[in-house]
Every structure is written in C-alpha cells, then in structure tokens.
C-alpha positions as CSV (number, residue, x, y, z in Angstrom):
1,X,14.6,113.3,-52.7
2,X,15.2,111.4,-49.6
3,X,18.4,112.4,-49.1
4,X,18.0,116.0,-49.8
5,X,15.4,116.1,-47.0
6,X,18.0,114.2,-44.7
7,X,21.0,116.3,-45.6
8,X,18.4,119.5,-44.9
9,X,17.1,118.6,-41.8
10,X,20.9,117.7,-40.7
11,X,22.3,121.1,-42.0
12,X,19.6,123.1,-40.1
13,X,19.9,120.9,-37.1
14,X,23.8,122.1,-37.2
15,X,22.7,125.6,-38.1
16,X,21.0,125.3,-35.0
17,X,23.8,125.0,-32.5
18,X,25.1,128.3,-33.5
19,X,22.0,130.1,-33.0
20,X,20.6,131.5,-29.7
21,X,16.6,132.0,-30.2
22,X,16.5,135.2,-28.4
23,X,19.2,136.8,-29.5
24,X,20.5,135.7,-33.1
25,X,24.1,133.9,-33.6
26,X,26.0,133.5,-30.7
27,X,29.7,134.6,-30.5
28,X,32.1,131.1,-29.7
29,X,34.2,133.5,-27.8
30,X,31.6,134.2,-25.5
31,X,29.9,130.7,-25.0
32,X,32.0,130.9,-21.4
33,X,32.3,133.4,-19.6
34,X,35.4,134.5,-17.5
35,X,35.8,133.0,-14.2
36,X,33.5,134.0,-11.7
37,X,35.2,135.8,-8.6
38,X,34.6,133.5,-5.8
39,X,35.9,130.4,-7.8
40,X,39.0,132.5,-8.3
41,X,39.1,133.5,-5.0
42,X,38.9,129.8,-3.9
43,X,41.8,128.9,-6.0
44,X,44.0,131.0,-4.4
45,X,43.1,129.8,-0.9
46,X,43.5,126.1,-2.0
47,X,47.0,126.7,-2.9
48,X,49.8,125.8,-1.2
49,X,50.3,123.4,2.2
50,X,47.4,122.1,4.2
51,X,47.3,118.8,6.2
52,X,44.8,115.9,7.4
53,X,44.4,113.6,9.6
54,X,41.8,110.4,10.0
55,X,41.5,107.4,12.3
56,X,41.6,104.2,10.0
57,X,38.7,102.5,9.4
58,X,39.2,99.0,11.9
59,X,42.3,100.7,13.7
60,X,45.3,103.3,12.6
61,X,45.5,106.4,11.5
62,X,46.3,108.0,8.3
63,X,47.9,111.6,8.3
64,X,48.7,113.5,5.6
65,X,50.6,117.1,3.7
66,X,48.7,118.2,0.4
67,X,50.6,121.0,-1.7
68,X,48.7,122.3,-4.3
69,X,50.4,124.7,-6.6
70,X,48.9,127.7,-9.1
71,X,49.7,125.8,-11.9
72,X,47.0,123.1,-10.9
73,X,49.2,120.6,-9.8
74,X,49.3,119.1,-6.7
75,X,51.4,116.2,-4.6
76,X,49.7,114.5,-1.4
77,X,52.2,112.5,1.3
78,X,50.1,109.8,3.2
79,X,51.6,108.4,6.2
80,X,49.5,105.6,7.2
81,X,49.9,103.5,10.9
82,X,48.4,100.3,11.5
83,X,48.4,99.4,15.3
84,X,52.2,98.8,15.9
85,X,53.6,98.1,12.7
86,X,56.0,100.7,10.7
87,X,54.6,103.6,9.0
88,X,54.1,103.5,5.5
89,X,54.6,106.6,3.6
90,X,53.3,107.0,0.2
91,X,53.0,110.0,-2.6
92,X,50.4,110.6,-5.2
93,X,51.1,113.5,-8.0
94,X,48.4,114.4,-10.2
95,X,46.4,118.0,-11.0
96,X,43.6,119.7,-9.0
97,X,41.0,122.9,-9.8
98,X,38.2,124.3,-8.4
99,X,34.8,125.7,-10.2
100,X,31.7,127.4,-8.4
101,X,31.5,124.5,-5.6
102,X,33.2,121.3,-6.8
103,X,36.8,120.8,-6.0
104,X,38.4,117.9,-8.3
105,X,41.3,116.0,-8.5
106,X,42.9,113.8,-11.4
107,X,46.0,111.3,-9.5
108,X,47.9,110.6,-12.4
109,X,50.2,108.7,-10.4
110,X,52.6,107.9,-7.4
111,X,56.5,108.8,-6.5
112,X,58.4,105.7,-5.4
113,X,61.6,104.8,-4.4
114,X,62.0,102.8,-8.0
115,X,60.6,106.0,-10.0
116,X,57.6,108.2,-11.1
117,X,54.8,105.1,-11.3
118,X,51.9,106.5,-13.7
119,X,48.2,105.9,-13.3
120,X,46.0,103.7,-15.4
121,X,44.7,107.4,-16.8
122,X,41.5,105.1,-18.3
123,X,40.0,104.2,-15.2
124,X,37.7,106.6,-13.5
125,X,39.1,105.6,-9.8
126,X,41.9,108.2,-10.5
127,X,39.2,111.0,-10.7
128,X,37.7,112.9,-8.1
129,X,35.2,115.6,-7.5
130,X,34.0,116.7,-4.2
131,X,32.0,119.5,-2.6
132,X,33.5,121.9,-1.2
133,X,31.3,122.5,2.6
134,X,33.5,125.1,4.2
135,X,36.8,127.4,3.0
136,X,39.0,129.7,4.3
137,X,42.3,130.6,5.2
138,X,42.8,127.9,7.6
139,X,40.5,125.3,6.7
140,X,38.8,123.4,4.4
141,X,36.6,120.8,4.6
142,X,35.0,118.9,1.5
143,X,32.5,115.8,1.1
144,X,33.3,113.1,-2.2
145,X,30.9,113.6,-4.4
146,X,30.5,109.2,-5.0
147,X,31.0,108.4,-1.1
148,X,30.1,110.6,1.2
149,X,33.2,110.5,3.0
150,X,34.3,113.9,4.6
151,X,37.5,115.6,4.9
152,X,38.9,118.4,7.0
153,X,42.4,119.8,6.6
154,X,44.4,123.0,7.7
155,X,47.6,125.4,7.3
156,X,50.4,123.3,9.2
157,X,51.7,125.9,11.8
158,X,55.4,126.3,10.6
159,X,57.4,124.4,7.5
160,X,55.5,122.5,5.1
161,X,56.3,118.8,6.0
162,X,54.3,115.7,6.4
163,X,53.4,115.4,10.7
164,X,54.7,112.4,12.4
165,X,50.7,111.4,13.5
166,X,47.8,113.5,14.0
167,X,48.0,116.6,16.6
C-alpha cells in the first residue's frame, strides 16, 4: 500500500508540471515565448566591430577589437603594454547573446601561433554575464555581473582592426 501512495503522489506531482492552475494544460510550445523586441533589437546593434580600451591595473594599458557575428560567435584581439616592454597580442574565440538586459559570453578558447588552444569548457571562469548599462549605435557599456568591473567600447572609425593603443 505504501508504494501505491508513493508512486501516486509522484504521478500527480508530475501531472503537475503540465498543468497551469488558472488555465488547464499548458501547451510545451508555448512555455517561451518569441523574443521580445528590444532583446532582438540589441542583438543586431552588438554585432559586428567595436573596440576598448583600459589603463592596466599597476601600469599599461590594454586595448582591444571585439567582432561579434549574427551567428553568436564572437573573436576578441587584446593588445596588452606593460611600461616599455613589447606588446602582447592575444585572441579569445568563443560565443556571445543577449536576453532582456544581460549580455553573456562563453570563451571557449584562444587562437595561437601553435593552433586553435580550447578552453577547459568545465570551469565556470570561461562564462560571463554582464549588464548591459547603456547601448546604441556607437556604444556600449556593460558592468560583470561577479566583479563590478565596467566596460565601455565603440564603432572603430574606418576598417575593423585591432588599434595600436588607446585614442
């Protein structure tokens, strides 16, 4: 008898998550909706080239090109300066979206000169979601959602190609 009652309690319980109170049994196809215009519209402006600059946190600076294309993938060129040494320029590849507020990135790895390097795609450093403070055709600034840290980037006036230093 036991049983029975546990296997009944567990059948209902699962009855239950296809069942909307109000209205009856809810339609799977419609448990999301589309995609709300303004998160579309947000897409759109986040694709393509936009660049970044910031000072370095005990001297340097750090500029950077982020492409993002439609298909949500996106590569970022860092070129970092440390008081007078060389440059170093780096590339992480990975995939990007947008919904309602929160812009997110996945880096699913780096382009070297040895190869395609992948990311450790376990560990939760490689994922990133930030709010998105200010958007529009020539700039966009977002917050991380863990640090704080704020970022600003715009269109690059001309051809799509990572600045020499900050303008």
């Amino acid at each position: 008898m036991r049983v029975f009652a546990i296997g009944l309690v567990a059948s209902l319980l699962l009855a239950g998550c296809a069942w909307n109170n109000a209205t009856g049994p809810v339609d799977a196809s419609l448990a999301k909706p589309g995609t709300p215009e303004q998160t579309a519209e947000r897409r759109q402006l986040l694709t393509g080239c936009w660049v970044g600059a910031a000072q370095i946190k005990g001297g340097g600076q750090r500029v950077w090109l982020v492409q993002r294309e439609d298909d949500g993938r996106f590569r970022i060129d860092f070129r970092t300066q440390v008081d007078n040494a060389e440059a170093e320029v780096t590339t992480e590849v990975g995939s990007w979206g947008v919904s309602g507020d929160i812009y997110f990135t996945i880096t699913r790895g780096w382009l070297t000169p040895n190869g395609p390097q992948a990311a450790d795609m376990g560990d939760p450093y490689f994922y990133d979601a930030y709010l998105i403070e200010a958007l529009d055709e020539q700039q966009f600034v977002y917050r991380h959602a863990e640090t704080g840290y704020s970022y600003r980037v715009t269109r690059p006036v001309g051809d799509c190609v990572l600045p020499s230093s900050a303008a």
